[in-house]
Every structure is written in structure tokens, then in C-alpha cells.
C-alpha positions as CSV (number, residue, x, y, z in Angstrom):
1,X,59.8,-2.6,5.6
2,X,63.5,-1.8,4.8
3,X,66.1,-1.7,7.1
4,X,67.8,1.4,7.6
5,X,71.2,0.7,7.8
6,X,71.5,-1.1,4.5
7,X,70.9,0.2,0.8
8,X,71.5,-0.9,-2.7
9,X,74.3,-2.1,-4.2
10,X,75.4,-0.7,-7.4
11,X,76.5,-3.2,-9.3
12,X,74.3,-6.7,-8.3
13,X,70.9,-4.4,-6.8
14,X,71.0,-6.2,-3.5
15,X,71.1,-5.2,-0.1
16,X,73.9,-4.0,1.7
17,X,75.4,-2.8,5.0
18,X,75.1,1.2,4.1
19,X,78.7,1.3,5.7
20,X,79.7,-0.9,3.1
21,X,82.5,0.4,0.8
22,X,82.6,-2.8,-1.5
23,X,79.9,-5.3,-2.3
24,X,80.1,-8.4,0.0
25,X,78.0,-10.5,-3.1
26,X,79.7,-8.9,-6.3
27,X,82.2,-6.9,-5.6
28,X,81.3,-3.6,-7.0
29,X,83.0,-0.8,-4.7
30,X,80.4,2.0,-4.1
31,X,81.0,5.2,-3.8
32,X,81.6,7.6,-1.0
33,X,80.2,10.6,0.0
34,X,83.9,11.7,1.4
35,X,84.6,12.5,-2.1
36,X,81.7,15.1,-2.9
37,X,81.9,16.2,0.3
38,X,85.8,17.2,-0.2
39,X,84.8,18.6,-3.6
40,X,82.2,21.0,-2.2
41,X,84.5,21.9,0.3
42,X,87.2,22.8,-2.2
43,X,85.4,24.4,-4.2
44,X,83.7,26.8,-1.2
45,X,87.5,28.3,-0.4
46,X,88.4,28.4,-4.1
47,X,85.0,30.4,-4.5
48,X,85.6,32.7,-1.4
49,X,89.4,33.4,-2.2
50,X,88.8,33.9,-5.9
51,X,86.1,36.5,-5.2
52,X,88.7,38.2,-2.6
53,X,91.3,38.5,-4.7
54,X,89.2,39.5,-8.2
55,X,87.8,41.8,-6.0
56,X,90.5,43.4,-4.4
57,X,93.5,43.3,-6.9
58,X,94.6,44.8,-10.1
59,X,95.4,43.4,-13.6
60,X,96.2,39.8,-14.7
61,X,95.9,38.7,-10.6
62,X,92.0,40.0,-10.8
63,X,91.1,37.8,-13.9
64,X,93.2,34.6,-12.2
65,X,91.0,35.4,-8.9
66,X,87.7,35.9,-11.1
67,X,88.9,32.3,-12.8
68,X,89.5,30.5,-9.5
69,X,86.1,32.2,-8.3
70,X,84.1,30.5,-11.6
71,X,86.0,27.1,-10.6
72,X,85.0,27.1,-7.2
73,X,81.7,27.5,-8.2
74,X,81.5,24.6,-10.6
75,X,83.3,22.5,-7.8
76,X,80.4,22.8,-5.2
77,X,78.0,22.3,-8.2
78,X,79.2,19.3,-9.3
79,X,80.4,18.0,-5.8
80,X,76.5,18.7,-4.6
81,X,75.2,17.0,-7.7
82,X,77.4,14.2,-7.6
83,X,76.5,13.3,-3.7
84,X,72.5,13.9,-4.8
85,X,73.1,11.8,-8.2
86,X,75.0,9.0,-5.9
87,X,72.0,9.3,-3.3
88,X,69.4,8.6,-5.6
89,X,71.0,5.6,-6.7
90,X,71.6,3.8,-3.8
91,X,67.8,4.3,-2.5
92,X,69.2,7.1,0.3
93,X,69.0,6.1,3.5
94,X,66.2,5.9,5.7
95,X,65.6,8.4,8.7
């Protein structure tokens, strides 16, 4: 059985502290989930402010708000795909 604090290191494969932000053995610094968190947060006010102000302006203002509204989008996309892609490869952690 696995312990659940530790998880696998991207670079060598062996087990880590999960609290670990570089590889004691080789190190490989893994990533954080800080980063797609901050992404998806991003991209949830870019989202909600594009969609007010395409919504609720005239003009070349509505198509920058529709633009910011599509780019906030693709930010919680990606920053949800990039913490589940990151995730999967270091095992997850056990509950």
C-alpha cells in the first residue's frame, strides 16, 4: 500500500513528499497546482466581465467584451485541464 502523502516524481519516477516542489533524488521541479488554480481563476472574472460588458455595451466595446468573454473561457479550460493533465501524472493523491 502507498503512502498518501507522497507521489511520483516527474522526472526519476520515484516517490516523493507530495509537498515536494523539487525532486530530493533528481532534481526535476514539479509542478504546482497554484498555477492552474490562478489560471482558472482568471479566466472565471475575465469570463463574467466579458459577458457584462458584450452584453451591456455598444459598438467596438461589445466585441472587446465578447473577446475577453471567449478568453476567459479558454483560460478555465486549459487551467482545469492542465491541473487534471498534471494530476494524472503524478499518480493523484490518495484520499
Amino acid at each position: 500500500m502507498t503512502d498518501p502523502r507522497t507521489v511520483r516524481c516527474l522526472g526519476c519516477d520515484r516517490a516523493i513528499d507530495a509537498d515536494a516542489r523539487v525532486c530530493p533524488h533528481c532534481g526535476e521541479l514539479q509542478p504546482t497546482p497554484i498555477l492552474a488554480a490562478g489560471a482558472v481563476v482568471v479566466g472565471v472574472f475575465a469570463f463574467l466581465f466579458g459577458f457584462l460588458l458584450g452584453a451591456f455595451t455598444v459598438g467596438l466595446t461589445r466585441w472587446v467584451g465578447f473577446a475577453l468573454a471567449v478568453v476567459g473561457f479558454g483560460l478555465v479550460v486549459g487551467g482545469y485541464t492542465s491541473y487534471l493533465d498534471a494530476r494524472a501524472r503524478r499518480g493523484g493523491r490518495a484520499r
